[in-house]
SERO-4910 file (N, C-alpha, C, O; in steps of 0.05 Angstrom, whole numbers):
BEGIN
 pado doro    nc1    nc2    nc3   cac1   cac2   cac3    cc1    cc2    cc3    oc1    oc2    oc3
  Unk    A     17    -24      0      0      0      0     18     25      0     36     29     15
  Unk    A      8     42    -20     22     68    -13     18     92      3      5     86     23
  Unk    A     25    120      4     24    138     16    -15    148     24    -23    161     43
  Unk    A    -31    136      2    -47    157     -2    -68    133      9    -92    139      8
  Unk    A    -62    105     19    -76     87     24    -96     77      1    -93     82    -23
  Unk    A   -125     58     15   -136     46     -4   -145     62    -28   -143     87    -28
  Unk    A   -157     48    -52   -165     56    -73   -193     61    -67   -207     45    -54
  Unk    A   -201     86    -77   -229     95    -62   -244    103    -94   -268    106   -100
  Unk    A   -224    103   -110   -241    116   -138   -250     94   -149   -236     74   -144
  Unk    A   -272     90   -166   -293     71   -182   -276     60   -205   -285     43   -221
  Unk    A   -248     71   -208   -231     63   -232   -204     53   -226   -193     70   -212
  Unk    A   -192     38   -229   -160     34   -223   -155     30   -258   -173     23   -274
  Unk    A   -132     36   -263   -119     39   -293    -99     17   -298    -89     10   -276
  Unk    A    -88      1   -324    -81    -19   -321    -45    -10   -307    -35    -31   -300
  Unk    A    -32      6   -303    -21     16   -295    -11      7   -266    -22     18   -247
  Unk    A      6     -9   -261     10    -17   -232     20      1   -212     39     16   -217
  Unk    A      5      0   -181      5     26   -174     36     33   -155     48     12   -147
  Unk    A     43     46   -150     67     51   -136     87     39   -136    103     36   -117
  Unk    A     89     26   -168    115     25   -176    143     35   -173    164     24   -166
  Unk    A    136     61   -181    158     67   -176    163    103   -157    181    119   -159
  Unk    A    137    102   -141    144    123   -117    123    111    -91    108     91    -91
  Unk    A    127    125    -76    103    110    -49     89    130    -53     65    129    -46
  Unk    A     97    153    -65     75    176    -66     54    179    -81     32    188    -76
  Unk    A     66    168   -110     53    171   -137     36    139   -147     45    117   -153
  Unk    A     12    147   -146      0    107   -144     15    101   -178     35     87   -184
  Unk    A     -3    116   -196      3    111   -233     28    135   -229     23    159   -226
  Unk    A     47    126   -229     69    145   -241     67    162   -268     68    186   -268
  Unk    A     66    148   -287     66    160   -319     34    158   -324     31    160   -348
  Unk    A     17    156   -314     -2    166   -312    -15    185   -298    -39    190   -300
  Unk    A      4    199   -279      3    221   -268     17    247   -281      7    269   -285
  Unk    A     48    236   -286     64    250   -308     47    271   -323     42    295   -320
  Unk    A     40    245   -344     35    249   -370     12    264   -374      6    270   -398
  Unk    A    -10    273   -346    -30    294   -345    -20    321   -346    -33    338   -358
  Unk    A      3    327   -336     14    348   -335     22    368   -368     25    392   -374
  Unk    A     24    343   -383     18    353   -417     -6    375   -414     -4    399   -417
  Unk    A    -26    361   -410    -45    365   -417    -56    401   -404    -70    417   -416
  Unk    A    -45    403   -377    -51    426   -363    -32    445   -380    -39    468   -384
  Unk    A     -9    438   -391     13    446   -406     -2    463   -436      7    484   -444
  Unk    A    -25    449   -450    -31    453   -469    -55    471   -462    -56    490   -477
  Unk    A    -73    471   -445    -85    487   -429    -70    511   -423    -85    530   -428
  Unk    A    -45    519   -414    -30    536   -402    -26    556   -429    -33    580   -430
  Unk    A    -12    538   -456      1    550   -483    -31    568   -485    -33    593   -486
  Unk    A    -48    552   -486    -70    566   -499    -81    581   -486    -99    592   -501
  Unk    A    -81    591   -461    -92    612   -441    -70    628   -445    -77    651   -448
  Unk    A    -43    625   -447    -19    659   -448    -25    667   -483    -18    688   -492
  Unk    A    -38    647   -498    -47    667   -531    -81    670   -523    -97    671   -541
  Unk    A    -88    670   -501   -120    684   -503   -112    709   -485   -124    729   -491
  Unk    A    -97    710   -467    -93    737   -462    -74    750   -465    -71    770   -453
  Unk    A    -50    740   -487    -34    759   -510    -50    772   -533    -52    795   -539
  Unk    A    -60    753   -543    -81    766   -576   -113    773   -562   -128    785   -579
  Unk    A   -125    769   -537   -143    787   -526   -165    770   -537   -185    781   -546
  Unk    A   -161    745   -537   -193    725   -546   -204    728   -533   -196    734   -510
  Unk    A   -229    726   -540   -257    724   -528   -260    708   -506   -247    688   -504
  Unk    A   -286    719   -477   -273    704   -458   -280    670   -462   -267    653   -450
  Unk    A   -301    661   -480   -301    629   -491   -273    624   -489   -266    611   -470
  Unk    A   -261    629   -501   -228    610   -503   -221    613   -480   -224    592   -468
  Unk    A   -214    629   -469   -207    637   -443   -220    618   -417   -206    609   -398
  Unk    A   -247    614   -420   -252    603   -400   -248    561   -412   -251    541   -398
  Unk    A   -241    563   -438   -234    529   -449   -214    531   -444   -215    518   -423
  Unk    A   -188    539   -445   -160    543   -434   -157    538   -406   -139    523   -399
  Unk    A   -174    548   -388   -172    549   -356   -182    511   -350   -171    494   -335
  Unk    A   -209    509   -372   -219    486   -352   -203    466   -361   -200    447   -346
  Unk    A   -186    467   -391   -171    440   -402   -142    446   -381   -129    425   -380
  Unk    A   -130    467   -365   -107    462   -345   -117    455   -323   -100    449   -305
  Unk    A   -154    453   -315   -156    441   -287   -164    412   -294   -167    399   -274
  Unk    A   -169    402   -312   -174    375   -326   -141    366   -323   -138    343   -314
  Unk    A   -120    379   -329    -96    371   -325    -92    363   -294    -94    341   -284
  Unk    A    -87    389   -283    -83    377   -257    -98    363   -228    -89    357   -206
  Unk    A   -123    363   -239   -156    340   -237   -136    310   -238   -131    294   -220
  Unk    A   -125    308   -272   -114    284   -272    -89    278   -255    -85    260   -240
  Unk    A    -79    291   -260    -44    295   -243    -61    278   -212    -54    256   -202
  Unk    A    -77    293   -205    -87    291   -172    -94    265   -167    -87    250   -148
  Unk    A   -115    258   -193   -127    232   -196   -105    203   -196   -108    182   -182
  Unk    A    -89    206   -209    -81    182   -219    -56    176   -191    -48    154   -184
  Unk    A    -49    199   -181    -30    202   -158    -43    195   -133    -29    195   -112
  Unk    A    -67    191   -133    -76    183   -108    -97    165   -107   -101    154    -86
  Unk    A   -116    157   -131   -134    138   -134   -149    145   -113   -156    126    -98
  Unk    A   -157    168   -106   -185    173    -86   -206    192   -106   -202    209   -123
  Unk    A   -234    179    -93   -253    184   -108   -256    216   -113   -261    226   -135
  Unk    A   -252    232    -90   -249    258    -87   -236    273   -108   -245    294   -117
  Unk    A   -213    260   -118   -192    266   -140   -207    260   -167   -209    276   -186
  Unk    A   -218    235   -166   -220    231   -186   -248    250   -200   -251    258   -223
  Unk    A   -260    252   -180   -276    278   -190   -264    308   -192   -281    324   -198
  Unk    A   -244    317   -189   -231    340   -191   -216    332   -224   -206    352   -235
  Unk    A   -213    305   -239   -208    297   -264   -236    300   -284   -239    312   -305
  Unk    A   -252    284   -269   -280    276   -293   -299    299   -297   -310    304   -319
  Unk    A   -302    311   -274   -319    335   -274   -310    357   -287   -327    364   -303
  Unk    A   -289    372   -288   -279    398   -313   -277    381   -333   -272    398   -350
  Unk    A   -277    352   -348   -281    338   -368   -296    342   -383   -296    341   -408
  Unk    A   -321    348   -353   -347    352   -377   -349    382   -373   -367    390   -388
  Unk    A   -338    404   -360   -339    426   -370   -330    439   -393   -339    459   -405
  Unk    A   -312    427   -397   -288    422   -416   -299    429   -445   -293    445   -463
  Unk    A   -320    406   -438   -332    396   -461   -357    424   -463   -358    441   -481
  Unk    A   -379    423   -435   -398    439   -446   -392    463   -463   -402    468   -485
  Unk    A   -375    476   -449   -354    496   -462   -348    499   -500   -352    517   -517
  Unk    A   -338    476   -502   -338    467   -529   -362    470   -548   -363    484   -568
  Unk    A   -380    454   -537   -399    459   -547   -417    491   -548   -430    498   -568
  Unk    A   -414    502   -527   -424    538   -534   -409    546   -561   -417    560   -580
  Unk    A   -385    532   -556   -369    550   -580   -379    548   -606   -387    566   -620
  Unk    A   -377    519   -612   -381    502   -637   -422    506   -646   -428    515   -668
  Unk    A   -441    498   -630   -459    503   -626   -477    532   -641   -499    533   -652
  Unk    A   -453    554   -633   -462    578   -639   -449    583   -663   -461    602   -675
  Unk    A   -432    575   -674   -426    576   -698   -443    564   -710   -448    573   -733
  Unk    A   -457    545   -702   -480    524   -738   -511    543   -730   -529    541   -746
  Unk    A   -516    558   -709   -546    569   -708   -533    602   -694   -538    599   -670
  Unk    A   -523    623   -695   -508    632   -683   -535    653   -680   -533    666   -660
  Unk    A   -558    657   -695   -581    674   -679   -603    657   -663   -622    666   -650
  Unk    A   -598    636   -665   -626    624   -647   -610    608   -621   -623    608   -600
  Unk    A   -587    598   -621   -570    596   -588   -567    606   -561   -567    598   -537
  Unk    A   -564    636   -581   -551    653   -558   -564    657   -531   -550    661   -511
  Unk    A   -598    656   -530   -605    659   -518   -618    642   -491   -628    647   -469
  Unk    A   -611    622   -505   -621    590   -490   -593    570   -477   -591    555   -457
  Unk    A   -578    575   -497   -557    557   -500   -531    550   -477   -521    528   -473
  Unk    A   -525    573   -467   -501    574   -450   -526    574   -420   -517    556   -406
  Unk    A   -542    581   -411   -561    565   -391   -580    534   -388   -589    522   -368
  Unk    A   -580    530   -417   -582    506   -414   -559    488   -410   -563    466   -401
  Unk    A   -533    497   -415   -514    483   -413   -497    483   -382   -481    470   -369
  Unk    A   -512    507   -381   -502    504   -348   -521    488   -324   -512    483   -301
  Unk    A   -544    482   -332   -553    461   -318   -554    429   -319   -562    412   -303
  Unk    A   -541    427   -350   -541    406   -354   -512    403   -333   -510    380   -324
  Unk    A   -495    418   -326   -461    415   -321   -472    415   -296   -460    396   -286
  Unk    A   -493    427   -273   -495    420   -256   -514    396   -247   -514    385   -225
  Unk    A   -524    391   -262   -537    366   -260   -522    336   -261   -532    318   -247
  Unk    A   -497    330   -277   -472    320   -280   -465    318   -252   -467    298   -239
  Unk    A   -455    343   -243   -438    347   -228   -453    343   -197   -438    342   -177
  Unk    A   -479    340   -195   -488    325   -173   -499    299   -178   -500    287   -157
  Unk    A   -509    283   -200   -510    265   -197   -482    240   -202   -487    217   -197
  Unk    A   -460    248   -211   -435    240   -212   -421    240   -184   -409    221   -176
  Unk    A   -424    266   -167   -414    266   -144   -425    244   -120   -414    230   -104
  Unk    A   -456    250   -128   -466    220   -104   -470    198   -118   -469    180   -101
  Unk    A   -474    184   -144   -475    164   -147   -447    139   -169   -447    115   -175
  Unk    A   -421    169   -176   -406    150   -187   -402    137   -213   -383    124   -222
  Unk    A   -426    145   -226   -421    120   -241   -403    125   -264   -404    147   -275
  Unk    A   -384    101   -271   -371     94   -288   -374     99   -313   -366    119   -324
  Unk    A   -386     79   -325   -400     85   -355   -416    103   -361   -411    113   -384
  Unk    A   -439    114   -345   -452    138   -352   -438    160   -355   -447    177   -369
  Unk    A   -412    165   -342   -405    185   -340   -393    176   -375   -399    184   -397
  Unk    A   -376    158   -367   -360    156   -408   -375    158   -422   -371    179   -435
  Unk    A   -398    145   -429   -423    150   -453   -419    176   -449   -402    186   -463
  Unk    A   -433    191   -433   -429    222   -433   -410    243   -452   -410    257   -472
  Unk    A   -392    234   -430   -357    249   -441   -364    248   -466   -366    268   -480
  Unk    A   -372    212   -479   -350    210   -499   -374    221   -523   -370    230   -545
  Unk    A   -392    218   -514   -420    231   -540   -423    256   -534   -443    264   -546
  Unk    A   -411    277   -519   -407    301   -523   -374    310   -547   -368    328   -563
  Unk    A   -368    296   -541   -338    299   -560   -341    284   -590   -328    285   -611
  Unk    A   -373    266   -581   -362    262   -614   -389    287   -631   -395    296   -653
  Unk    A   -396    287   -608   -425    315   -628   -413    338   -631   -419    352   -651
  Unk    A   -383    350   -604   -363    365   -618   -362    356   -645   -383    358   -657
  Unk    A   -348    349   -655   -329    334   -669   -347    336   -692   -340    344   -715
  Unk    A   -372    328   -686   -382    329   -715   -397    360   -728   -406    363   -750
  Unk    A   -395    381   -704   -397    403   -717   -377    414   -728   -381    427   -749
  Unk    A   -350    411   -718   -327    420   -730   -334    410   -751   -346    426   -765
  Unk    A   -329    374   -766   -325    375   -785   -347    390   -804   -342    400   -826
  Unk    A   -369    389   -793   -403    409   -808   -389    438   -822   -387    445   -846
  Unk    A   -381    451   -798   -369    473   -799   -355    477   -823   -361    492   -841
  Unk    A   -329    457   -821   -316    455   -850   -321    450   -871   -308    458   -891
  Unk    A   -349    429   -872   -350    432   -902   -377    459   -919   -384    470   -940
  Unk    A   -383    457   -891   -405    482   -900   -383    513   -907   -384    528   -926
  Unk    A   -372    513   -891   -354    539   -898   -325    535   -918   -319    512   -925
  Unk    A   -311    557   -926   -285    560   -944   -266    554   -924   -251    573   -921
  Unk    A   -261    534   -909   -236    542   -885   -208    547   -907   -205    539   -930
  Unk    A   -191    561   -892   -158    571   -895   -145    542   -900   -154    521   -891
  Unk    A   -129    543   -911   -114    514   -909   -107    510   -883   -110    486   -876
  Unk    A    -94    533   -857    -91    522   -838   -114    509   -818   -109    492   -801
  Unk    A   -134    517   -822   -161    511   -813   -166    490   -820   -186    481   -808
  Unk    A   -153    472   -842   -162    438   -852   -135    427   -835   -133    406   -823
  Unk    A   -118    446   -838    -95    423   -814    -95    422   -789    -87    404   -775
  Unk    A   -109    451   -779   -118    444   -749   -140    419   -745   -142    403   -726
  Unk    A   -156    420   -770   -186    397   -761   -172    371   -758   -172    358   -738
  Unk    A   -156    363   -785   -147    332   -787   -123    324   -758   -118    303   -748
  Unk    A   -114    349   -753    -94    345   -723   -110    340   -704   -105    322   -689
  Unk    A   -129    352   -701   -154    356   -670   -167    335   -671   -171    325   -649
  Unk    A   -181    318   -700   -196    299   -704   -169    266   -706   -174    244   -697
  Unk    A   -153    272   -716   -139    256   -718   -122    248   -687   -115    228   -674
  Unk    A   -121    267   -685   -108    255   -649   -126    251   -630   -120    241   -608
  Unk    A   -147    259   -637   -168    249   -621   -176    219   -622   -183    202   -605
  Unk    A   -172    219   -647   -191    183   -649   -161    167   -638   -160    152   -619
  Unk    A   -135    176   -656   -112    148   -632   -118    153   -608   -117    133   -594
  Unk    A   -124    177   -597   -125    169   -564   -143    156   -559   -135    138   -544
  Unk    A   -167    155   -564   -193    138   -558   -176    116   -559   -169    104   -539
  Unk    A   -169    109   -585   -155     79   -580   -138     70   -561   -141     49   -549
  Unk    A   -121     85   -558   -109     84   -537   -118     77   -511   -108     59   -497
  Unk    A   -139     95   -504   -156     95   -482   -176     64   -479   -176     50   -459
  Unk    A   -191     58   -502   -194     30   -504   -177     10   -502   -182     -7   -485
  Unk    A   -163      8   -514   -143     -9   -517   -132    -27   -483   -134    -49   -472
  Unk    A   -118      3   -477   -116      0   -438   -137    -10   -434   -141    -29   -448
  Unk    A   -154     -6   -421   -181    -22   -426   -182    -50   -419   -182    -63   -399
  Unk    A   -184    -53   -443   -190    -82   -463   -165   -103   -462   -168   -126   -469
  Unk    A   -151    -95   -457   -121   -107   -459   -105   -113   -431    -88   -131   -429
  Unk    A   -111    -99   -417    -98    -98   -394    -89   -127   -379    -72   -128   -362
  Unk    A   -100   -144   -388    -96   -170   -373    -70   -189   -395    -58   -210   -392
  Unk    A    -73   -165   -417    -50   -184   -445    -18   -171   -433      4   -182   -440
  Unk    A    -20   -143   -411      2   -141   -414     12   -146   -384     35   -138   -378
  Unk    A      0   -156   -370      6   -175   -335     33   -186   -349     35   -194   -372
  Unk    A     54   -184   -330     75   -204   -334     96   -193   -356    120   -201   -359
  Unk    A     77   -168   -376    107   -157   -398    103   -136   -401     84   -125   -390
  Unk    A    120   -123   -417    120    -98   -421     90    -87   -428     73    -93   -445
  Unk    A     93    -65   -404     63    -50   -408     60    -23   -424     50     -8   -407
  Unk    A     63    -12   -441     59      4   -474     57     28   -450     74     45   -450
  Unk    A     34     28   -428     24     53   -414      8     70   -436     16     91   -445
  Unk    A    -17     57   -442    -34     70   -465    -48     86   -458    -62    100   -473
  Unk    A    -49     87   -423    -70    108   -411    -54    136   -416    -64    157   -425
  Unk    A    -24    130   -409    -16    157   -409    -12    172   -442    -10    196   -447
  Unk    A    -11    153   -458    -10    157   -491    -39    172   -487    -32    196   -485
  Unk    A    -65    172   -484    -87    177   -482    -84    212   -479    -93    231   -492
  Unk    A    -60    208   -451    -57    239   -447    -52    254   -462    -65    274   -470
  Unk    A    -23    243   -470     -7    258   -483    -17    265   -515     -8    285   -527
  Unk    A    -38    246   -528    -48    255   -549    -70    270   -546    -73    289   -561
  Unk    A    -85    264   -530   -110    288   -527    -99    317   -526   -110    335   -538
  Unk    A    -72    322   -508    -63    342   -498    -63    357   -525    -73    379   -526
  Unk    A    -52    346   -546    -49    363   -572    -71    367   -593    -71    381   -613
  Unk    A    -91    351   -582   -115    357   -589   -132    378   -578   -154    386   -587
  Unk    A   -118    387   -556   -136    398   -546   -123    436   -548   -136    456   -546
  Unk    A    -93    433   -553    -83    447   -565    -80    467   -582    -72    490   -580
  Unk    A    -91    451   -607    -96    457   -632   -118    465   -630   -123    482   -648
  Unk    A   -142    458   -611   -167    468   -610   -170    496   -607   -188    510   -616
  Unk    A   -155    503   -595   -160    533   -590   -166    543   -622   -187    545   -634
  Unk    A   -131    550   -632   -130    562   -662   -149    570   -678   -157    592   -688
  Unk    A   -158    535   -679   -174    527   -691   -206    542   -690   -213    556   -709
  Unk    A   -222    539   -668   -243    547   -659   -229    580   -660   -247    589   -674
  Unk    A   -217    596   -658   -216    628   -658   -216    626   -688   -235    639   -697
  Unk    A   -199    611   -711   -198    620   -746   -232    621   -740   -241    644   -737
  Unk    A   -249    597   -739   -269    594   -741   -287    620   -734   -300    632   -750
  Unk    A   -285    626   -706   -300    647   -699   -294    677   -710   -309    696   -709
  Unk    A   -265    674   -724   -271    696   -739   -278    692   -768   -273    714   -777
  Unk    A   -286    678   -785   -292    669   -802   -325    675   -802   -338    688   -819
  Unk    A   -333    663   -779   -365    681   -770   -361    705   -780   -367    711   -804
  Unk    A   -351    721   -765   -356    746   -754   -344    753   -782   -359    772   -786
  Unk    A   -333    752   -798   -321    760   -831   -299    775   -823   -297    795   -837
  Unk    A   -275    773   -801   -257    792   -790   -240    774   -799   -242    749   -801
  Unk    A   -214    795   -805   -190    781   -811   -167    766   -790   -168    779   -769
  Unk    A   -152    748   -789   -132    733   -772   -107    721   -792   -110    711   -814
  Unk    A    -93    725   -783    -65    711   -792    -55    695   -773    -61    700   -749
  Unk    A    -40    672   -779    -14    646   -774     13    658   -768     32    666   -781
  Unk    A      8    657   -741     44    669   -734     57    634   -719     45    613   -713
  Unk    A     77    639   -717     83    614   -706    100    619   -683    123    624   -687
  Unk    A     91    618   -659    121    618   -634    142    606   -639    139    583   -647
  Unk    A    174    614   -635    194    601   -643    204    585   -662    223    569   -660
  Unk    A    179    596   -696    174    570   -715    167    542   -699    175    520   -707
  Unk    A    155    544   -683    144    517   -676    111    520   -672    103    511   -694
  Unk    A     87    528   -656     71    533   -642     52    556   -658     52    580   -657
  Unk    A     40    541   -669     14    563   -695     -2    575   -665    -11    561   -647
  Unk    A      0    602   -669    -22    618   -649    -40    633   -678    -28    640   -699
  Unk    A    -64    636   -676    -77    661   -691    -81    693   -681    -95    700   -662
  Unk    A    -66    708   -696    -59    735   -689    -87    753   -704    -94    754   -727
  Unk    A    -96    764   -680   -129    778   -691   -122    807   -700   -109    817   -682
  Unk    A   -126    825   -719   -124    855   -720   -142    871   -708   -140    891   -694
  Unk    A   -167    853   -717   -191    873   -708   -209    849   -677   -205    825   -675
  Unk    A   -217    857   -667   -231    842   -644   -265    849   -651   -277    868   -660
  Unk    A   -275    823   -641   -303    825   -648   -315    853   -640   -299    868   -628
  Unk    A   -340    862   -645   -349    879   -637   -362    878   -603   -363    899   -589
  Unk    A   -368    857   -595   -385    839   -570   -355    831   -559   -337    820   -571
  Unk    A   -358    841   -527   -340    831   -509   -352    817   -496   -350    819   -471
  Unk    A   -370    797   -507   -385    782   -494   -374    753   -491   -350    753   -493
  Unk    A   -387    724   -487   -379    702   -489   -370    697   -515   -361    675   -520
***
């Protein structure tokens, strides 16, 4: 047994626990969350360098507490934690969806949309807290990310996107689905790798969403200015790191 005692969360990961600290139960499954608050972090210092709208701003904040939610989670396997992981998951997500949402109906949303979504997030967030459950919560997660997913791609073919706007989608959509696999895989497999080398596909899970979730930003601001018919350019940090640089800012300092 380690530092943090029994396992109190509804999940253990195929990941054997306190391998290799008494402190840390999943080692590289604790690690490898820290990407993820990392990619959260990049994208909150370009929403308040280029002055995005507070939507990004507040998807930036909840994808670095989804980071260190997990960091908490996987380092201690208590249920408490693991709700400080699952729950900004699905904020994460509701979030997403205001964004994406208001782009395919952007006059009939506005007015319903970000309150309905806030009760659905507290509704989650108390029946997840007293009753746990496992699978409801994944069906959830994972059918909000793929109704994301399928407005983006809506988005794209209904509109002219930029060429960088087709390489942000196939990066965001494409690292999305290996991690799912990933994430299944651990899963499904976990009893093939007892006894040998363990791949650690939970933490692959991380580290690919992390860049999915990355690219999301960019992505969702070309988009939102593409609404709004305002111009943006492709700068790149250090030639590495595509941020979108805005000239003009919406007219609404609103969500």
């Amino acid at each position: 047994m380690g530092y943090w005692g029994n396992v109190t969360s509804t999940i253990d990961w195929c990941e054997t626990n306190y391998e290799h600290s008494v402190y840390i139960a999943e080692y590289w499954n604790s690690y490898s969350s820290l990407v993820l608050f990392l990619a959260g972090l990049i994208n909150f210092a370009s929403c308040l360098q280029e002055g995005y709208e507070l939507r990004f701003l507040l998807y930036s904040i909840a994808v670095m507490i989804v980071g260190l939610g997990s960091f908490a989670f996987h380092a201690t396997l208590l249920f408490e934690y693991q709700l400080l992981d699952e729950l900004p998951m699905m904020y994460a997500s509701s979030i997403w969806w205001f964004i994406w949402f208001e782009y395919e109906y952007p006059e009939v949303n506005r007015k319903w949309l970000c309150p309905a979504l806030i009760v659905w997030t507290i509704f989650l967030t108390i029946v997840h807290s007293i009753m746990g459950f496992v699978l409801t919560f994944q069906v959830c997660f994972i059918s909000m990310l793929v109704v994301g997913i399928y407005h983006v791609v809506s988005f794209m073919k209904r509109e002219e996107c930029c060429s960088w706007s087709v390489r942000f989608i196939y990066i965001y959509i494409g690292f999305f689905l290996v991690a799912c696999a990933c994430w299944v895989a651990d899963r499904l497999l976990c009893e093939a790798f007892i006894g040998s080398i363990n791949p650690q596909l939970h933490a692959w899970w991380h580290v690919l969403a992390s860049v999915s979730c990355w690219v999301s930003i960019p992505l969702a601001v070309l988009a939102r200015r593409r609404v709004l018919k305002l111009h943006a350019d492709i700068h790149l940090h250090n030639f590495i790191l595509p941020f979108v640089s805005i000239q003009h800012k919406p007219n609404s300092k609103g969500m």
